[in-house]
C-alpha positions in Angstrom: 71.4 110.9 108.9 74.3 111.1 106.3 77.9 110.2 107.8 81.3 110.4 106.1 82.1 107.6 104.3 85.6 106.0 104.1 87.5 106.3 100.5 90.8 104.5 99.5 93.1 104.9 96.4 91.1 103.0 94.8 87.5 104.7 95.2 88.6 108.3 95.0 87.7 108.8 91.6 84.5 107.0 91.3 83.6 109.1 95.2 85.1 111.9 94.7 86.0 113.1 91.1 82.6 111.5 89.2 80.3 112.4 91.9 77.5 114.6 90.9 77.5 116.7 94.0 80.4 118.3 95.7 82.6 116.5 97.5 84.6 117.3 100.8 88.0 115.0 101.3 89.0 114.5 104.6 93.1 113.4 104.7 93.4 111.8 108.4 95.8 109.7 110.1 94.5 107.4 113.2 98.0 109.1 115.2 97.0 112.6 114.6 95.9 114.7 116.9 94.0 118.1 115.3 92.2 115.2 112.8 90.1 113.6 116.0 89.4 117.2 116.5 87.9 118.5 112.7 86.4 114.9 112.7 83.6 115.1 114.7 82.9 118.6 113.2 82.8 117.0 109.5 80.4 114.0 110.7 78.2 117.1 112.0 78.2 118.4 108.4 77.7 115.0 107.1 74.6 115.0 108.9 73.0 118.6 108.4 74.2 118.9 104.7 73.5 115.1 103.6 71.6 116.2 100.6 73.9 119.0 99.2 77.3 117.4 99.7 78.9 114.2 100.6 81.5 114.0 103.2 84.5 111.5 102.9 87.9 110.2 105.1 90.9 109.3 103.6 93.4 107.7 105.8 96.8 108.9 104.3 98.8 106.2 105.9 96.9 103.6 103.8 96.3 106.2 100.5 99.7 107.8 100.3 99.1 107.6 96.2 95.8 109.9 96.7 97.8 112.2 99.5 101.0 112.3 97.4 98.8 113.4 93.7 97.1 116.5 96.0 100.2 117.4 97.8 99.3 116.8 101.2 102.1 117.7 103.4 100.2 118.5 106.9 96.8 116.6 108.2 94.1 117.2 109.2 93.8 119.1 105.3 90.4 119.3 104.0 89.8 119.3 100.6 86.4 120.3 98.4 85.8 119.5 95.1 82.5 120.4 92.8 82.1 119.3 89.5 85.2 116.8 89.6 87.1 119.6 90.4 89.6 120.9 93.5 87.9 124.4 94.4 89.2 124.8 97.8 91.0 123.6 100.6 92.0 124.2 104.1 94.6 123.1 106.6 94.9 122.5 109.8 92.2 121.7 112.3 89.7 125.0 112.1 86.4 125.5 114.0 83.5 123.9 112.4 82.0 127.4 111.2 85.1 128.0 109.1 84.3 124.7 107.5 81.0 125.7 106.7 81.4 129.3 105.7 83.8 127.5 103.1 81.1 124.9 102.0 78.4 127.6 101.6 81.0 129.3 99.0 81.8 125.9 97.0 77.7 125.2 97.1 77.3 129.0 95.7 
């Protein structure tokens, strides 16, 4: 079973940007609240969509740079990406079949 995987600064691009399937970017704090809520939701999706899409955390305490070049200004904010690409976003922590109605569009 697929799970989210932890991503820094440093990682981003080689996780996120160059990966050959599409990406969803979780930016999290450990103090927020709403992000212990969606985070559960996304290791769900992590598991049933393993093979279409790969699921990923970013701490914005530790990764301001990342946060700061995406303009995060509220967390939880989920981000996708496909081909390298930002296609999508959403903000705020939103029931799980929000998140995937979203996905189904980015996977076409």
């Amino acid at each position: 079973m697929s799970k989210a995987v932890e991503i820094t600064d440093e990682t981003f691009d080689t996780e996120v940007l160059q990966s050959d399937m599409p990406v969803i970017v979780d930016f999290w704090a450990t103090w927020c609240g709403p992000c212990k809520m969606i985070g559960p939701l996304l290791e769900e999706i992590a598991g049933e969509y393993g093979s279409k899409v790969k699921v990923t955390k970013l701490d914005v305490d530790s990764n301001a740079q990342t946060a700061g070049k995406y303009n995060i200004m509220s967390i939880p904010s989920v981000l996708f990406f496909k081909n390298g690409e930002l296609v999508d976003q959403v903000v705020g922590a939103v029931p799980k079949a929000q998140l995937t109605a979203r996905l189904e569009k980015v996977l076409g």
